[in-house]
N, C-alpha and C positions, 0 to 999 in steps of 0.2 A: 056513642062511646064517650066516655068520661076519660079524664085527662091521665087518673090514675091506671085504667087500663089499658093507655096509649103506652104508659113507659114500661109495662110489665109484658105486655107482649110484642115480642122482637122479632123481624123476620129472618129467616135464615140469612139473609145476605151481610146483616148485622151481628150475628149471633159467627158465621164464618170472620168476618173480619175484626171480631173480637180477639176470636184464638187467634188469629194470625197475627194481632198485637200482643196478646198475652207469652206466643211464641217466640216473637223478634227480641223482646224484654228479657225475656230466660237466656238465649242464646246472647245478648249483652251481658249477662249477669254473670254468665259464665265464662264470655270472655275477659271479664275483667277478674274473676276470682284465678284464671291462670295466669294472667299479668302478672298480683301481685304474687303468685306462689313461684311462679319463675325464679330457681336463684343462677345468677350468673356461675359463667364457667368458672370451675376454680383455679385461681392464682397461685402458683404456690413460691412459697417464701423461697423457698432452698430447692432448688428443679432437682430432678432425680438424682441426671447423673453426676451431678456433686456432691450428695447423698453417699454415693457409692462411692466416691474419689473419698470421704471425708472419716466414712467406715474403712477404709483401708487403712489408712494415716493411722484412726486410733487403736487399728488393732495393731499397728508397729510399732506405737507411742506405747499402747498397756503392755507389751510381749517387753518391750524394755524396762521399763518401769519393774516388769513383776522380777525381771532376772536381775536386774540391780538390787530390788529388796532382799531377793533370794541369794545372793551373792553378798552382799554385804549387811545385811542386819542378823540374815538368819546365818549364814556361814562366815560370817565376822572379820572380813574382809575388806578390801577396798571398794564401793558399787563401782569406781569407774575402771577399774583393769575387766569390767566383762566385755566392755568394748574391744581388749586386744588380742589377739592372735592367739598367743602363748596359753591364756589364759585355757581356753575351750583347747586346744593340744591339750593340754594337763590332766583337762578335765573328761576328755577321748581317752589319754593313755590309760586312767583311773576305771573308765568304766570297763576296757576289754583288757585289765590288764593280766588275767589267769586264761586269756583265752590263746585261739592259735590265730589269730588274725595276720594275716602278712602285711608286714611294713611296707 
């Protein structure tokens, strides 16, 4: 046999422990393609339930805001008497005032 037909024909025992290299290689290759795909857990900036503590706030910051506009630019008034008392009395007595509501 000639040197060229030494390298070209392999015996099974060679030809198995090829793919069992070719295999170990893949199975590296794929551990590393989930390495870098892994993304960490996520952080978050602003944890929930402050989220929700911070959605409360603004919906009591805009509910003010809108009744102050609505009080004093559109009804031409003072915006800061909607913070008092009297003010919403008035504005009670004005709306049920043809009705029979008991005092």
């Amino acid at each position: 046999m000639t040197k060229e037909n030494e390298t070209h024909h392999m015996t099974r025992e060679e030809i198995r422990k090829q793919k069992h290299e070719a295999q170990e290689q893949e199975k590296v290759r794929k551990k590393e393609e989930n390495i870098s795909r892994k993304i960490p857990g996520r952080i978050r900036l602003i944890p929930i339930w402050l989220r929700l503590i911070l959605v409360v706030i603004f919906l009591f910051i805009s509910l003010a805001a809108g009744a102050m506009i609505g009080y004093g630019v559109v009804g031409d008034g003072n915006p800061a008497d909607v913070f008092e008392r009297d003010t919403w009395y008035h504005i009670v007595d004005i709306i049920y005032k043809d009705t029979d509501v008991p005092e």
